[in-house]
KEPA-121150 format. One record per residue (C-alpha): x, y, z. Coordinates in nm, 4 decimals. Each point is the difference from the previous one (the first is absolute). Example, Ala and Ser with C-alpha at 12.3 -4.5 7.8 and 13.67 -1.06 7.14 Angstrom:
BEGIN
<node <1.2300 -0.4500 0.7800>> <node <0.1370 0.3440 -0.0660>> 
//
This chain:
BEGIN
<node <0.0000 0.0000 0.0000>> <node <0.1513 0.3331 -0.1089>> <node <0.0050 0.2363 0.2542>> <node <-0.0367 0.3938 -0.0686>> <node <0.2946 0.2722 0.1078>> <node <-0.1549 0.1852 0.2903>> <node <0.0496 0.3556 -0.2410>> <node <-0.2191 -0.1412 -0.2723>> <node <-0.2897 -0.1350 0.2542>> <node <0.0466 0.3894 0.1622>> <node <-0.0784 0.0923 -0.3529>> <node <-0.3512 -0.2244 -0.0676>> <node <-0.1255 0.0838 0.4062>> <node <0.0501 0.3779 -0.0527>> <node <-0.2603 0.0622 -0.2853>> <node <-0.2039 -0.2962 0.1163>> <node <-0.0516 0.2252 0.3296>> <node <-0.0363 0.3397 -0.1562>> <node <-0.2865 -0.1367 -0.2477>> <node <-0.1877 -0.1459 0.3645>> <node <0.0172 0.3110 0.1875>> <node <-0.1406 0.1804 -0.3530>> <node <-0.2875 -0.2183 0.0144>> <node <-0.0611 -0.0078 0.3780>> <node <-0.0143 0.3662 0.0097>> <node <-0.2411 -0.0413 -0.3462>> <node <-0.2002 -0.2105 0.1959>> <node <-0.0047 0.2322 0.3033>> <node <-0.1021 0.3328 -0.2218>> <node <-0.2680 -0.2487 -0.1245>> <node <-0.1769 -0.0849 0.2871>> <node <0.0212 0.3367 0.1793>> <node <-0.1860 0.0871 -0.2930>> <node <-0.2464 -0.2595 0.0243>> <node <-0.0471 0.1165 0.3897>> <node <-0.0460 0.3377 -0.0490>> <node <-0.1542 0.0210 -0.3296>> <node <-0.2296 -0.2990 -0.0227>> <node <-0.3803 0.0664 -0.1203>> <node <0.0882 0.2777 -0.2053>> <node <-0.3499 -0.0165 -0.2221>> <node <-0.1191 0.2546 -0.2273>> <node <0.2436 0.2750 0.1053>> <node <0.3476 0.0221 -0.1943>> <node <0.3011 0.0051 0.2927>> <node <0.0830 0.3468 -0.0930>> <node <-0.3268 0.1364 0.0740>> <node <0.0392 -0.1524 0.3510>> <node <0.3477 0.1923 0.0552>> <node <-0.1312 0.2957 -0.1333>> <node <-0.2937 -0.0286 0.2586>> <node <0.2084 -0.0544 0.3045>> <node <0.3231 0.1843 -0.0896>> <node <-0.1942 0.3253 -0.2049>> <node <0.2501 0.2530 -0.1546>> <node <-0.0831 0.3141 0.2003>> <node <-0.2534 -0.0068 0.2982>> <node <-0.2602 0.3066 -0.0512>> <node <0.0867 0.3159 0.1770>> <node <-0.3096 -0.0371 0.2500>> <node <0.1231 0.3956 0.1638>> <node <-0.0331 0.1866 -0.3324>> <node <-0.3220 -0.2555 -0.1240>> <node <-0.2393 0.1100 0.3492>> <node <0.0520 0.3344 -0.0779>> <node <-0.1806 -0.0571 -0.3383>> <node <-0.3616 0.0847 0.0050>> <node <-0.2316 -0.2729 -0.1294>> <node <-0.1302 0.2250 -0.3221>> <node <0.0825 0.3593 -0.1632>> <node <-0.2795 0.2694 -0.1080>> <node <0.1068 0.2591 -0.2322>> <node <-0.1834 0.2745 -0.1818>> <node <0.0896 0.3289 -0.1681>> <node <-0.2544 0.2230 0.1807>> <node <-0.2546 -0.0319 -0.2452>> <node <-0.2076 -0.2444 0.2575>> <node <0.1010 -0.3577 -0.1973>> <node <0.1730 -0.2175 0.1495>> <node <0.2720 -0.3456 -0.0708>> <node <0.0606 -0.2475 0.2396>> <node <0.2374 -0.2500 0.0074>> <node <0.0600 -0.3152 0.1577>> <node <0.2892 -0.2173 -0.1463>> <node <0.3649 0.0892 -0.0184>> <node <-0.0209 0.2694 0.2807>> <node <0.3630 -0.0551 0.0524>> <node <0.1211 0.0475 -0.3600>> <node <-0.2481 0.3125 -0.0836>> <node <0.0882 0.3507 -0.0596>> <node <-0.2785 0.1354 0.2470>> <node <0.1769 -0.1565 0.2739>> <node <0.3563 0.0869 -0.0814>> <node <-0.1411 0.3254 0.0572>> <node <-0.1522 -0.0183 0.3284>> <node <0.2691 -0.2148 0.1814>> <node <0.2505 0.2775 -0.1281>> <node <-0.2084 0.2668 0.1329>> <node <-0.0676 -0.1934 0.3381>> <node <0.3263 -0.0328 0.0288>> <node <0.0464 0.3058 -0.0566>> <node <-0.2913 0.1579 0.1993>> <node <0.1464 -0.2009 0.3136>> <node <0.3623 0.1969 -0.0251>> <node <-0.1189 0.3694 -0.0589>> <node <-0.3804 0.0169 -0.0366>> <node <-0.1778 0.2663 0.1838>> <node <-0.3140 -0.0732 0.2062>> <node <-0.2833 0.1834 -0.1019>> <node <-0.3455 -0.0436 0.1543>> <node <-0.2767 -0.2269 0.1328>> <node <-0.3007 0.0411 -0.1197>> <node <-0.3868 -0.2165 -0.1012>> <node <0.0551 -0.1815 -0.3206>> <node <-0.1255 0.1878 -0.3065>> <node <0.0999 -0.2619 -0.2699>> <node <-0.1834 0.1441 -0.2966>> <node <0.1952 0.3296 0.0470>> <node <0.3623 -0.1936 0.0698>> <node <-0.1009 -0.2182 -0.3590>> <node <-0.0598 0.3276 -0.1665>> <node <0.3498 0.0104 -0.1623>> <node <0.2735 -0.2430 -0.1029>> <node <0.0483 -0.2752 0.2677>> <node <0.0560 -0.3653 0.0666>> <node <-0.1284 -0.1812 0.2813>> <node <0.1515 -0.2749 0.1757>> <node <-0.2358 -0.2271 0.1851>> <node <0.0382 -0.2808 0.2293>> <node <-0.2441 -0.2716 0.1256>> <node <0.0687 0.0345 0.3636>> <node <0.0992 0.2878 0.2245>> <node <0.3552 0.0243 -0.0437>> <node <0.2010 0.0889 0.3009>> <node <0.1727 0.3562 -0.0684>> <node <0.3155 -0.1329 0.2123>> <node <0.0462 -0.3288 -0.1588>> <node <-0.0703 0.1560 -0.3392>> <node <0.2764 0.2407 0.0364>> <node <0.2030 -0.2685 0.1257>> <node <-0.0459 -0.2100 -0.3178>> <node <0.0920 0.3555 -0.2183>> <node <0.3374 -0.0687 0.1870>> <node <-0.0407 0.2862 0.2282>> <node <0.0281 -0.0072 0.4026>> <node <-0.1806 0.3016 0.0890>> <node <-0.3719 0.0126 -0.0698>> <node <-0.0650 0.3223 0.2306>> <node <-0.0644 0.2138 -0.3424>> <node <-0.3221 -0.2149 0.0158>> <node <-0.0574 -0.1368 0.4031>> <node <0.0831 0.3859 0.1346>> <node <-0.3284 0.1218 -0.1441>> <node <-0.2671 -0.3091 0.0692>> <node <0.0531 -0.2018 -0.2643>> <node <0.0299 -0.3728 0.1094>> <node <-0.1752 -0.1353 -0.3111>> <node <-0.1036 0.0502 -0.3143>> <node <-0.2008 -0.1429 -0.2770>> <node <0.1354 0.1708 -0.3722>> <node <0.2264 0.2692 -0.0910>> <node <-0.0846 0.2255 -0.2264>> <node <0.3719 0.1786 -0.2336>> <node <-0.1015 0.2451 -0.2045>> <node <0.2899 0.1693 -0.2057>> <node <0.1344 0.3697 -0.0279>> <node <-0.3025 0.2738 -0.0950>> <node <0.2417 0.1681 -0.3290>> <node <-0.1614 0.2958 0.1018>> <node <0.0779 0.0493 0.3632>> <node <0.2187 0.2229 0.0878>> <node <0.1718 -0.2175 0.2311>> <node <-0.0697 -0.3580 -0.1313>> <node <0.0422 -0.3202 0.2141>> <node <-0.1667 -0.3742 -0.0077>> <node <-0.2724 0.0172 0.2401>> <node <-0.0571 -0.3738 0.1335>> <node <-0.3165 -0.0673 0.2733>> <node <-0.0561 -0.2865 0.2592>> <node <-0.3717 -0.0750 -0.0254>> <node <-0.1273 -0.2139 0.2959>> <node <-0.4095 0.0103 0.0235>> <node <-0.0638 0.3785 -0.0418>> <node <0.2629 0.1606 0.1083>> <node <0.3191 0.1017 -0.2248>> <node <0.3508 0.0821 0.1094>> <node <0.1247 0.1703 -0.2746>> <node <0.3888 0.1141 -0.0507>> <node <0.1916 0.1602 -0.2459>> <node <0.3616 -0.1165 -0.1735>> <node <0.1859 0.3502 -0.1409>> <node <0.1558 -0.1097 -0.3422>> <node <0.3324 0.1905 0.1094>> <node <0.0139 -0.2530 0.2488>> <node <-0.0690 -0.2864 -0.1587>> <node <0.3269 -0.1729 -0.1790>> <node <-0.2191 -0.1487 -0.2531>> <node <-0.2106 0.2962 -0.1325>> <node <0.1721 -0.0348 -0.3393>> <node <-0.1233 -0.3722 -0.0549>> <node <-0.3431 0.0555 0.1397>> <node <-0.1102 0.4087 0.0147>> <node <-0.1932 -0.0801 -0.3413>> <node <-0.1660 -0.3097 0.1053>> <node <-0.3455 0.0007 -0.1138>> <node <-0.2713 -0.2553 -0.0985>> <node <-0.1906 -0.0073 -0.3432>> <node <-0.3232 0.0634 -0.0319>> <node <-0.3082 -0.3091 0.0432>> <node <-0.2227 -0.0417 -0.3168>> <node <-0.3229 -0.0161 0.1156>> <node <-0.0810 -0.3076 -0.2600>> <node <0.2032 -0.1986 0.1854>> <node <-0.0537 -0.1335 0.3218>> <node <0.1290 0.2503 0.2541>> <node <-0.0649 0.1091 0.3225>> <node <-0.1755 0.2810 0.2449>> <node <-0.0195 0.1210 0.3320>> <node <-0.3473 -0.0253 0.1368>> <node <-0.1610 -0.1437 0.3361>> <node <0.3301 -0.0191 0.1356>> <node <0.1623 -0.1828 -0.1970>> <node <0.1182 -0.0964 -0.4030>> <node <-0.2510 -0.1058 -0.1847>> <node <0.0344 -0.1445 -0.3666>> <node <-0.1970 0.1530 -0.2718>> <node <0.0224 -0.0027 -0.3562>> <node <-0.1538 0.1660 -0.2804>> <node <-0.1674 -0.1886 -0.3165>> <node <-0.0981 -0.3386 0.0009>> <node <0.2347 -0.1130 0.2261>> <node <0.3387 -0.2228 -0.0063>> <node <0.1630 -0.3174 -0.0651>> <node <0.2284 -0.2038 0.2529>> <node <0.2153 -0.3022 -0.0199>> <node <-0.2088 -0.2407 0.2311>> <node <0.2567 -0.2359 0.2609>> <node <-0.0642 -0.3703 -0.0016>> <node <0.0486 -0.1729 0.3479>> <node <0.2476 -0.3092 -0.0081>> <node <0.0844 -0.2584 0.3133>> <node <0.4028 -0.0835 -0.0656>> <node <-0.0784 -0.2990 0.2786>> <node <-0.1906 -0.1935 -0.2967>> <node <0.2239 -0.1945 -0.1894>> <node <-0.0409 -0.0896 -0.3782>> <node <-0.2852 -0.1636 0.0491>> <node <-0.1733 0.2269 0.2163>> <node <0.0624 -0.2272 0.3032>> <node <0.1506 0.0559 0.3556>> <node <0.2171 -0.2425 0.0467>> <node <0.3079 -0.0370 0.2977>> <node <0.2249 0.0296 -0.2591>> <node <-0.0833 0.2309 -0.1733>> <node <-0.0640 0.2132 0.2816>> <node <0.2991 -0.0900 0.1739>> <node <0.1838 0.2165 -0.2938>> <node <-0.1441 0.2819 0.1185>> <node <0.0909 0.0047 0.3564>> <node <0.3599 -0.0746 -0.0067>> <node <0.1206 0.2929 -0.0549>> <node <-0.0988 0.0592 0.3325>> <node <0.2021 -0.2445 0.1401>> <node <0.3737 0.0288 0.0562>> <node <0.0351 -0.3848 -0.0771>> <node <-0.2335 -0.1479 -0.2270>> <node <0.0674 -0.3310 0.0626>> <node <-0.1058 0.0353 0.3983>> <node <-0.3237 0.0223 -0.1084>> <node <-0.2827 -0.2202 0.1441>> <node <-0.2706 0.0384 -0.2413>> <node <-0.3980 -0.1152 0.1522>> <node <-0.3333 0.0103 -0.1033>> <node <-0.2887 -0.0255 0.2408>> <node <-0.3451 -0.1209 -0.0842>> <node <-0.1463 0.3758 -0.0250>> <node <0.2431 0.0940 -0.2729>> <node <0.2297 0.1972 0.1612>> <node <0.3893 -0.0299 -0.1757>> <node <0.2479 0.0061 0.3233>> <node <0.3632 0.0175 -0.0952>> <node <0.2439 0.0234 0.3063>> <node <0.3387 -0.0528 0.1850>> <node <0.1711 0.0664 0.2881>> <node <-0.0111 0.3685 0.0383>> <node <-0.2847 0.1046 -0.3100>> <node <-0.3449 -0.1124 -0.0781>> <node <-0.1947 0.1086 -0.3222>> <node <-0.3465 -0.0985 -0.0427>> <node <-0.2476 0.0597 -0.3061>> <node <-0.3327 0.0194 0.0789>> <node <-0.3133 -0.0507 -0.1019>> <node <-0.0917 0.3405 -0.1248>> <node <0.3018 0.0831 -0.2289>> <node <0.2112 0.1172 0.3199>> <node <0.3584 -0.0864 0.0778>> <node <0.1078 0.0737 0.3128>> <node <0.3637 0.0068 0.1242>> <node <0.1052 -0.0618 0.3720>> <node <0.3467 0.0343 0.1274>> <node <0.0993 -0.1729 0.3191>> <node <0.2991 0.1130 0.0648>> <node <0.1648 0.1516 0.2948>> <node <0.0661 0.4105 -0.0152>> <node <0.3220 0.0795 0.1845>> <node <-0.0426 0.1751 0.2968>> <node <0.2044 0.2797 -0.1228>> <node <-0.2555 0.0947 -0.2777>> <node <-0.1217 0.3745 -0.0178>> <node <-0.3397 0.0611 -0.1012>> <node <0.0077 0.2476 -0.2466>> <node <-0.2971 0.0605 -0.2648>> <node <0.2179 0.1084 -0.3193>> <node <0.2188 -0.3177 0.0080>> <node <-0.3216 -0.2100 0.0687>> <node <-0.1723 0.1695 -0.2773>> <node <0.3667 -0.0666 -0.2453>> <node <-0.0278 -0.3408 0.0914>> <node <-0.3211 -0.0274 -0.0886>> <node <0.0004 0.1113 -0.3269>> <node <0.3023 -0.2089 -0.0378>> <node <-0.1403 -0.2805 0.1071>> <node <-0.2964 0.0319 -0.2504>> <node <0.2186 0.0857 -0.3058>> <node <0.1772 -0.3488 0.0535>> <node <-0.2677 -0.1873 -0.0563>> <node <-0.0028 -0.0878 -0.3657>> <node <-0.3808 -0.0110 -0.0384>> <node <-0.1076 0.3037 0.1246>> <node <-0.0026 0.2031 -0.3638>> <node <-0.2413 0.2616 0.0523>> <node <0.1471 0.4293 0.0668>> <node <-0.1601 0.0292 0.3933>> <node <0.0353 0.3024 0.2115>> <node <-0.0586 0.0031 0.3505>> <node <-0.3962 0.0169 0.1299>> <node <0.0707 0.0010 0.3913>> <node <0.2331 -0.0414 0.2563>> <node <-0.0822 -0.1280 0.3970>> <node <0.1198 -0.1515 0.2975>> <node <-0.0208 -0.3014 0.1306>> <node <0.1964 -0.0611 0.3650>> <node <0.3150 0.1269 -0.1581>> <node <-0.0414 -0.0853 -0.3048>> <node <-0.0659 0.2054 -0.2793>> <node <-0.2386 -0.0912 -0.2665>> <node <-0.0089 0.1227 -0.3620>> <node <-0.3169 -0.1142 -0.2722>> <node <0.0793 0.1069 -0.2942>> <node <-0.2813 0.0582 -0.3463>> <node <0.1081 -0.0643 -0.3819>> <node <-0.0277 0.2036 -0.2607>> <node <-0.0362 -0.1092 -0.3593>> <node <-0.0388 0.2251 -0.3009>> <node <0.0175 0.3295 0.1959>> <node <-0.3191 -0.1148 0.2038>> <node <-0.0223 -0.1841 0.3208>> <node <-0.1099 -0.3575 0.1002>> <node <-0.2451 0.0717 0.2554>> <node <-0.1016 -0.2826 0.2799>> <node <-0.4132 0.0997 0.0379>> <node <0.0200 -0.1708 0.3251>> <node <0.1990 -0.1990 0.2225>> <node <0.1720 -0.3515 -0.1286>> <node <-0.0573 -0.2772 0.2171>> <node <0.2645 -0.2052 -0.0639>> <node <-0.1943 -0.3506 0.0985>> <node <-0.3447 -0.0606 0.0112>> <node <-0.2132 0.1175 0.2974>> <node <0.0410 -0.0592 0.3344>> <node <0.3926 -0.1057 -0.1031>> <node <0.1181 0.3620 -0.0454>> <node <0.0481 0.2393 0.2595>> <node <0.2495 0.2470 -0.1763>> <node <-0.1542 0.1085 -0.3346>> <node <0.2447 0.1857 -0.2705>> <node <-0.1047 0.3635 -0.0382>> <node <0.2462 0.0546 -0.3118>> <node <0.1491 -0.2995 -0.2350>> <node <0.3243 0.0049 0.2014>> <node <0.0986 0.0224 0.3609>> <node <0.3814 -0.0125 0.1727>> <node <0.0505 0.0246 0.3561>> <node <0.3068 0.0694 0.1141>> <node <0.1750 -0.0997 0.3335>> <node <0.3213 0.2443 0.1177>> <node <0.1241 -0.0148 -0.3769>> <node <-0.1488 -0.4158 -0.0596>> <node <-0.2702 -0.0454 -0.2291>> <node <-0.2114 -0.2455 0.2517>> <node <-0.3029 -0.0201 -0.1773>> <node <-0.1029 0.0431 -0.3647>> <node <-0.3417 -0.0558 -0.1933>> <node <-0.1114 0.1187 -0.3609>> <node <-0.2543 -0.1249 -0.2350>> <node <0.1812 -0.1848 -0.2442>> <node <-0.2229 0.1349 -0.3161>> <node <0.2200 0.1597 -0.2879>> <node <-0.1316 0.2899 -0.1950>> <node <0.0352 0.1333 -0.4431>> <node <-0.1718 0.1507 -0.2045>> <node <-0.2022 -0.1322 -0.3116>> <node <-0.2579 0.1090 -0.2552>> <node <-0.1786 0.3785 0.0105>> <node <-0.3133 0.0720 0.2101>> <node <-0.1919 0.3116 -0.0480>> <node <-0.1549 0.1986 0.3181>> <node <-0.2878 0.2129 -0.1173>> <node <0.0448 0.3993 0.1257>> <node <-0.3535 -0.0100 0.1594>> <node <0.1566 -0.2446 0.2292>> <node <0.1970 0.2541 0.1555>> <node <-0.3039 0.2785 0.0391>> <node <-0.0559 0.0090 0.3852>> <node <0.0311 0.2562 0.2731>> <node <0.2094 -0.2148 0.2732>> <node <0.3526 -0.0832 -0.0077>> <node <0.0809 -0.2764 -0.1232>> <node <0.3026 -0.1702 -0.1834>> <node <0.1172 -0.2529 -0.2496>> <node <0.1913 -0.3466 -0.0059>> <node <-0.0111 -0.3605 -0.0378>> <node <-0.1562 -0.2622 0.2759>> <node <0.1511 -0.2412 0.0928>> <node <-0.2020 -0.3167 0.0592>> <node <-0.2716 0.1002 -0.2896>> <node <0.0880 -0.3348 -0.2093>> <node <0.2730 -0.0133 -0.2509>> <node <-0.0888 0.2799 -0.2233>> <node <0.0191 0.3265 0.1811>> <node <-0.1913 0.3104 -0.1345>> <node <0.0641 0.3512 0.1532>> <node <-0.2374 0.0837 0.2571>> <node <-0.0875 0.2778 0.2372>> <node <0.0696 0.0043 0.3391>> <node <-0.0326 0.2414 0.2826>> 
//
C-alpha cells in the first residue's frame, strides 16, 4: 500500500476544509433566512424592509402645526378650499413663513368679537384645524420656545387663522394674521421691514373663484359650497378591503401578510382563529388582532423604562411614525383629535382623498354589539405611552378614485351650514354627500 508524503496529504485536507466551512456557513445564511423570513406570502421582501426600516420618519413637529384644510379668496366673497397636499402647497409656505415670522417681531394688536365677513373682505387665507389647537404647543411645533406673543393676552386656544397679505395701498403695509377662537379675534400685525422674507412673499395673493365652478362662501358661520349653473362633476372613490385576498376571502394567510410588518420577528408569530372570526396574530411582547368589523387593532406589551419622559410632541412624532410604517395604510390623513388617556396621549386621525374628506357619520364599532366597548371615532387611532406606541387601531379599508359623478347645484341651496365629503361605511361606491 503506497503511502502519501505528509506535504501532499496537507495539500488535499486544506481545500477539502475550506470548501466545508463555505458550505456550513451557506447552510447557516440559509436557515437564518428560513427563521426569520418564513411565510413571506403576497408581499415581495423589499416591501417588508421598506415597512420596518422606512427612509426618513415624518417630521411629526413641523406636520401638527399644519392645519387640516386652507380657505383662500381674493376679497370678492368666493372662496377655494383645499384638503390634500397641505404640506407641499404654496398657501402654506406662506403662512408658516409668516408665523414664523409673526412669533419673532409681530406686534400685538387688539382683542376684539369676531366680525368674519369684514376680516374676508380682502385678500386672505385661512388656516383651519379640526380641534382646538393649543397656542403653546403650536408655537412649540413652529420651533419656537416662547409663546407669550400669544398666552400674554388670553389666548390659550384657537380654532383658524386667518393671513391676509400687505394692503398696496397702505401707507405703512404689513401682513395682518388673526387667531379666531368662537367669536372673539386676536388680531396682530407683521411690519414688512421686519420681516426677512417680504421679498418672497409681500406680493402673495390668491386668484380669483369662478363662480361656475364649485366654490365657496361665508354664511351661517361657516363655508358653504355653492355653485352657479347646473352644477359639477366629481371623480367618485370606490371602497376596497386589502384583508381580502384574490379571491375575496379572509384567510390566516393571507391576513397574516398584513400584520407582520408589525412585528419585529415574523417568524414569532402565533397565528389563531377563534370560532367568532376574529384573526389573532401574537408573540411574546405584541398581539395584533383583526376583527370582525374591518378593525385591526395593535397592542404592545412591552415594558416602558422608568426613565421615560412624557412629552406630547415626541408621542405625537412617534405616532405618525408609527402609522407611516405600516405599508397598507395608503390614504393622505391629517390629524382629527388628540386626548389623554392616563398618560397616554391619543391621536385619531381622518383621510382625505381627492381634496375632500372621508367622513365617519357615526361611531365604528369594531365587533358586533355587546363585544365593543371602545368604538373608533376617526379611521385611525395611536396611543402613545412616554414615546411607545402601546396601542394602535384603524379600519383597514383603502380608498381611489374611479368614474365621474355629477352633484346637481340645487343640492347645495340651503340656509344652514353644512359641508361636503365622502362617508365612509355607505357601501363600496361613495357619492359626495352633505354633512353638517
Amino acid at each position: 500500500m503506497k503511502v502519501f508524503p505528509r506535504e501532499l496529504m496537507k495539500k488535499f485536507i486544506h481545500p477539502i476544509k475550506s470548501i466545508l466551512i463555505i458550505a456550513l456557513a451557506v447552510l447557516a445564511v440559509y436557515q437564518v433566512g428560513r427563521l426569520w423570513f418564513v411565510n413571506f406570502t403576497d408581499r415581495h421582501f423589499v416591501m417588508y424592509l421598506e415597512a420596518r426600516f422606512p427612509s426618513a420618519a415624518p417630521d411629526g413637529q413641523s406636520a401638527f402645526a399644519q392645519p387640516f384644510r386652507i380657505i383662500y379668496g381674493a376679497g370678492n366673497g368666493r372662496f377655494s378650499m383645499r384638503y390634500s397636499d397641505i404640506s407641499d402647497s404654496a398657501e402654506w409656505a406662506f403662512g408658516e413663513a409668516v408665523l414664523g415670522a409673526l412669533l419673532n417681531s409681530g406686534e400685538f394688536l387688539a382683542v376684539s368679537d369676531m366680525d368674519m365677513a369684514q376680516l374676508l373682505s380682502r385678500n386672505a387665507v385661512v388656516f383651519e384645524y379640526a380641534f382646538d389647537m393649543c397656542a403653546e404647543i403650536f408655537v412649540q411645533a413652529l420651533g419656537h420656545r416662547n409663546a407669550n406673543l400669544l398666552t400674554d393676552y388670553g389666548m390659550e386656544t384657537f380654532t383658524s387663522i386667518v393671513v391676509q397679505p400687505p394692503d398696496a395701498l397702505s401707507p405703512s403695509p404689513a401682513v395682518d394674521v388673526s387667531f379666531v377662537r368662537g367669536l372673539q379675534i386676536w388680531r396682530y400685525a407683521l411690519p414688512l421691514p421686519s420681516w426677512n422674507h417680504a421679498a418672497d412673499y409681500a406680493g402673495f395673493s390668491v386668484p380669483s373663484v369662478n363662480p361656475a365652478q364649485l366654490h365657496f362662501v361665508w354664511a351661517n358661520g361657516g363655508f358653504v359650497p355653492r355653485v352657479m349653473g347646473g352644477g359639477f362633476s366629481y371623480s367618485g372613490v370606490v371602497v376596497e378591503n386589502s384583508f381580502r385576498d384574490a379571491q375575496g376571502l379572509f384567510t390566516l394567510s393571507h391576513i397574516r401578510s398584513r400584520v407582520e410588518p408589525l412585528f419585529d420577528n415574523p417568524a414569532s408569530i402565533f397565528p389563531s382563529v377563534s370560532v367568532d372570526d376574529v384573526y389573532t396574530f401574537s408573540n411574546r411582547n405584541t398581539m395584533v388582532r383583526f376583527l370582525e368589523n374591518a378593525v385591526l387593532e395593535y397592542t404592545s406589551y412591552r415594558t416602558i423604562g422608568r426613565g421615560a419622559q412624557e412629552n406630547f410632541m415626541t408621542d405625537f412624532s412617534v405616532a405618525l411614525a408609527f402609522v407611516a410604517a405600516d405599508p397598507f395604510v395608503e390614504n393622505e390623513m391629517y390629524l382629527a383629535y388628540h386626548n389623554t388617556r392616563g398618560r397616554a396621549h391619543v391621536f385619531h386621525f381622518n383621510y382625505v382623498i381627492d381634496n375632500r374628506p372621508l367622513v365617519l357619520t357615526a361611531p365604528w364599532h369594531t365587533r358586533p354589539y355587546p363585544h365593543c366597548r371602545e368604538p373608533l371615532i376617526a379611521p385611525i387611532e395611536v396611543t402613545v405611552d412616554q414615546g411607545r406606541v402601546v396601542r394602535y387601531r384603524r379600519i383597514v379599508y383603502t380608498f381611489h378614485t374611479e368614474g365621474t359623478s355629477w352633484m346637481d347645484a340645487s343640492e347645495l341651496e340651503h340656509d344652514e351650514f353644512f359641508r361636503l365629503g365622502f362617508p365612509i361605511g355607505g357601501g363600496p361606491n361613495l357619492k359626495l354627500q352633505m354633512f353638517e
